[in-house]
C-alpha positions in Angstrom: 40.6 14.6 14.0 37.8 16.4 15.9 36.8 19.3 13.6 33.4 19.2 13.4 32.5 19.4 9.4 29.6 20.5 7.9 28.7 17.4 5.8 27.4 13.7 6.0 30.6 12.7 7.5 31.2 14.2 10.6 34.0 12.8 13.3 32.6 12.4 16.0 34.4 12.8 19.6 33.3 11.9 23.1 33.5 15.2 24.5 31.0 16.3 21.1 28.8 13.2 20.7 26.0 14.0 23.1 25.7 18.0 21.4 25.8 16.1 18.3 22.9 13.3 19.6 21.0 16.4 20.4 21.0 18.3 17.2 20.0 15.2 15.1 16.9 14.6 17.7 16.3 18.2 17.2 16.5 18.1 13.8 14.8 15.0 13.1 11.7 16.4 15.3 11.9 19.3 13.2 12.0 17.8 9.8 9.4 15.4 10.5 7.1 18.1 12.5 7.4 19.7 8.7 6.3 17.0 6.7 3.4 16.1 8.7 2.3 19.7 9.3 2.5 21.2 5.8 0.5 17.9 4.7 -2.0 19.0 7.2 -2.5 22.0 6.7 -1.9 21.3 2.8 -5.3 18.9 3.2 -7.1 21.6 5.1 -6.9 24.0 2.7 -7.6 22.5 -0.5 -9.6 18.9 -1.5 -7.0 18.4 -4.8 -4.5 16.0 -3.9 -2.0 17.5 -6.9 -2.1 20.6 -4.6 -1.8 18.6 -1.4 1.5 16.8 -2.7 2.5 19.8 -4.2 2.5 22.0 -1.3 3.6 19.4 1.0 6.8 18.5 -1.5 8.1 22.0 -1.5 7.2 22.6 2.2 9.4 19.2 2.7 12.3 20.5 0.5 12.9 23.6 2.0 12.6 22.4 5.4 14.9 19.5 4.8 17.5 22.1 2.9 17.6 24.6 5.8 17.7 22.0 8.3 20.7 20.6 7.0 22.1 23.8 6.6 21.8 24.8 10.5 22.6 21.0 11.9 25.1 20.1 9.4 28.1 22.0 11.2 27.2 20.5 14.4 26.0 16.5 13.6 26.4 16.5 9.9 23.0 17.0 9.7 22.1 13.5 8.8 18.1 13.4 10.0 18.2 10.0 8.6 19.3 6.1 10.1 20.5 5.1 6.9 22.3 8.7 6.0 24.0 7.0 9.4 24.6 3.7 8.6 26.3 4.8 5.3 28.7 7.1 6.6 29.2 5.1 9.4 30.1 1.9 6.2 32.5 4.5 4.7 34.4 5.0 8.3 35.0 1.6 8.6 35.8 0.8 4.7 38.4 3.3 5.6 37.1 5.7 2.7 35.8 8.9 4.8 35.4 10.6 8.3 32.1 9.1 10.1 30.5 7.7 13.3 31.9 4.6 14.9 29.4 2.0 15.8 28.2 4.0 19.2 28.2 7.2 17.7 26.0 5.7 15.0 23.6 3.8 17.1 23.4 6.9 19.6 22.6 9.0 15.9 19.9 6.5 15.0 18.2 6.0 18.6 17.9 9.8 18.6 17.0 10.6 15.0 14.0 7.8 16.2 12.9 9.4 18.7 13.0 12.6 17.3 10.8 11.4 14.9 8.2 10.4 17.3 8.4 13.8 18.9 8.2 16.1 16.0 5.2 14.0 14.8 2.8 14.2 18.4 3.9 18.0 17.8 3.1 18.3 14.6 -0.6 16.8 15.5 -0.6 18.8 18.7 -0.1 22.3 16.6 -3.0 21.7 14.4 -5.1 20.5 17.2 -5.5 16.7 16.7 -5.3 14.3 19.6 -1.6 13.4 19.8 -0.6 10.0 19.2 -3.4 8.8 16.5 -2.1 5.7 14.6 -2.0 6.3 10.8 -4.6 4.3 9.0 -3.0 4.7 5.6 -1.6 1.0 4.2 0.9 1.5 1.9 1.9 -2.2 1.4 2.8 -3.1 -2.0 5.5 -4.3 -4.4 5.5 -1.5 -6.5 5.6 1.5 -3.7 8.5 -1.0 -1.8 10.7 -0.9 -5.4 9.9 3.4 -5.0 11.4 3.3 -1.9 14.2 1.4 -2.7 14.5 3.7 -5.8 14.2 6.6 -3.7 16.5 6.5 -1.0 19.6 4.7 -3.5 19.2 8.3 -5.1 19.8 9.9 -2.2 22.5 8.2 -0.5 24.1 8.0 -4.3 23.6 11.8 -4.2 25.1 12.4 -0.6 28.3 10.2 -0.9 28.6 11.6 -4.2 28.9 15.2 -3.5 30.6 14.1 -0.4 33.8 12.2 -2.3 33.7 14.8 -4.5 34.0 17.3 -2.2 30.9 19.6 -2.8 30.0 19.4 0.5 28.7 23.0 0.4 25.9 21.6 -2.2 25.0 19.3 0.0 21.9 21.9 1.8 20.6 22.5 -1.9 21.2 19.4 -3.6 19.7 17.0 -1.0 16.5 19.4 -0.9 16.4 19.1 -4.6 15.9 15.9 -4.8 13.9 15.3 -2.3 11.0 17.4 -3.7 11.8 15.8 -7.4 11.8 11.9 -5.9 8.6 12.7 -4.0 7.0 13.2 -7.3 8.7 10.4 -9.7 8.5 7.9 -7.2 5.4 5.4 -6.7 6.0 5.4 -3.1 6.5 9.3 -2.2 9.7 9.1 -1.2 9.9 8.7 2.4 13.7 7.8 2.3 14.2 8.0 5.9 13.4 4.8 8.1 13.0 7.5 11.4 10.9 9.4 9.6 8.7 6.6 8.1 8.2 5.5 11.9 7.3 9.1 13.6 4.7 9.3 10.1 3.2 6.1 11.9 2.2 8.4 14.2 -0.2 10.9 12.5 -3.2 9.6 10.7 -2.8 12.4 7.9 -2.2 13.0 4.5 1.3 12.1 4.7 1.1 9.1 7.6 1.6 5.1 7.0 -0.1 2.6 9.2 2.2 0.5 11.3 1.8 -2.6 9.3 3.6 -1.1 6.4 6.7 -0.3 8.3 8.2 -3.3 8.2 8.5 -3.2 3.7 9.0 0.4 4.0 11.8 0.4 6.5 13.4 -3.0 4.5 13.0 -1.7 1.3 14.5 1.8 2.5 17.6 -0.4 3.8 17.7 -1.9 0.2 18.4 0.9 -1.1 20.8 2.3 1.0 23.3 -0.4 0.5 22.5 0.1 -3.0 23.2 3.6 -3.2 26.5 3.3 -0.9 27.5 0.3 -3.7 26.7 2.7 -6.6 28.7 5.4 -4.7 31.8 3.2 -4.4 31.7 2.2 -7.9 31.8 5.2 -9.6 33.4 7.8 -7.3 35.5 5.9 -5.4 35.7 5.3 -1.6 38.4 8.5 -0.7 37.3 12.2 -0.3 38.8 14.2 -2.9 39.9 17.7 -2.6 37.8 19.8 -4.1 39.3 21.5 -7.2 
């Protein structure tokens, strides 16, 4: 098949894959150029950190939604390694549409460097010296079980919708949760192991220091095999029509 779908679970052809490299580096850029911009400006406006995560949440939410919106016909709009690694599990448990292994390594290289990119910009716009490593440590048990928490939810949510073939939710829905999970979890939901990398990068309200990538990035892992398990469990591995 090489429709290009508007979900998680996009086929990907040879003749399509490099568009579809590009709009997840885009995209990823983008998404993380929000989080780290609306935190800074979020801190620059008011000393409260209640009204720092607040701001920054919803700015997150309806960035993430939109973007996911405008890439999601192209890429399937994933913005997210493990977003990629599950669809590209469902592909080869013979379950769903997805990336084979190149397309998904070629996903995940450039959702990485997007990442990167959207975070130097994000510092550049406000006029901080590009390329600052974050001083915020967030290394502990309890913010590595948020993660995991976090980003089970969120894969749980996308092959949900996905098998149950709500894939026109999936803008809202993902958005959603995103701005609830960055309140109920300890860790603030980062979710996204490109993302949690290009945050490395700005030494701002919503960066993490490079020696807490490594349990952010395992625990995020965690939970995406967690969430895809869930998913299989109690929806099944097979797209269903949508009634």
């Amino acid at each position: 098949m090489n429709e290009v779908r508007g979900d998680t679970t996009t086929m990907t052809t040879p003749r399509a894959l490099p568009r579809q490299a590009v709009a997840e580096l885009v995209g990823t850029a983008s998404l993380v150029a929000v989080v780290i911009g609306s935190g800074i400006q979020a801190a620059g406006l008011s000393q409260d950190i209640g009204v720092q995560l607040l701001a920054n949440s919803l700015a997150s939410a309806i960035g993430l939604g939109l973007l996911i919106a405008l890439f999601g016909p192209v890429s399937g709009g994933h913005l997210n390694p493990v977003v990629t690694l599950s669809a590209w599990w469902a592909r080869r448990r013979g379950g769903a549409e997805g990336p084979d292994g190149r397309a998904a390594a070629l996903y995940i290289a450039a959702q990485v460097a997007g990442a990167v990119a959207g975070a130097l910009l994000a510092e550049a716009m406000f006029g901080r010296m590009p390329g600052a490593w974050s001083t915020q440590v967030r290394s502990a048990g309890h913010l590595w079980l948020g993660e995991i928490v976090a980003t089970a939810g969120l894969v749980l949510l996308i092959l949900g919708l996905q098998r149950l073939g709500r894939d026109r939710l999936m803008p809202l829905a993902v958005a959603a949760y995103i701005a609830a999970a960055i309140w109920f979890t300890s860790s603030g939901s980062f979710a996204n192991p490109a993302a949690t990398v290009g945050r490395a990068f700005s030494d701002s309200f919503t960066g993490i220091a490079p020696a807490s990538l490594p349990g952010f990035i395992a625990a995020q892992l965690v939970g995406g095999a967690l969430g895809t398990a869930l998913a299989a469990v109690l929806y099944g591995r097979r797209v269903r029509e949508a009634g």
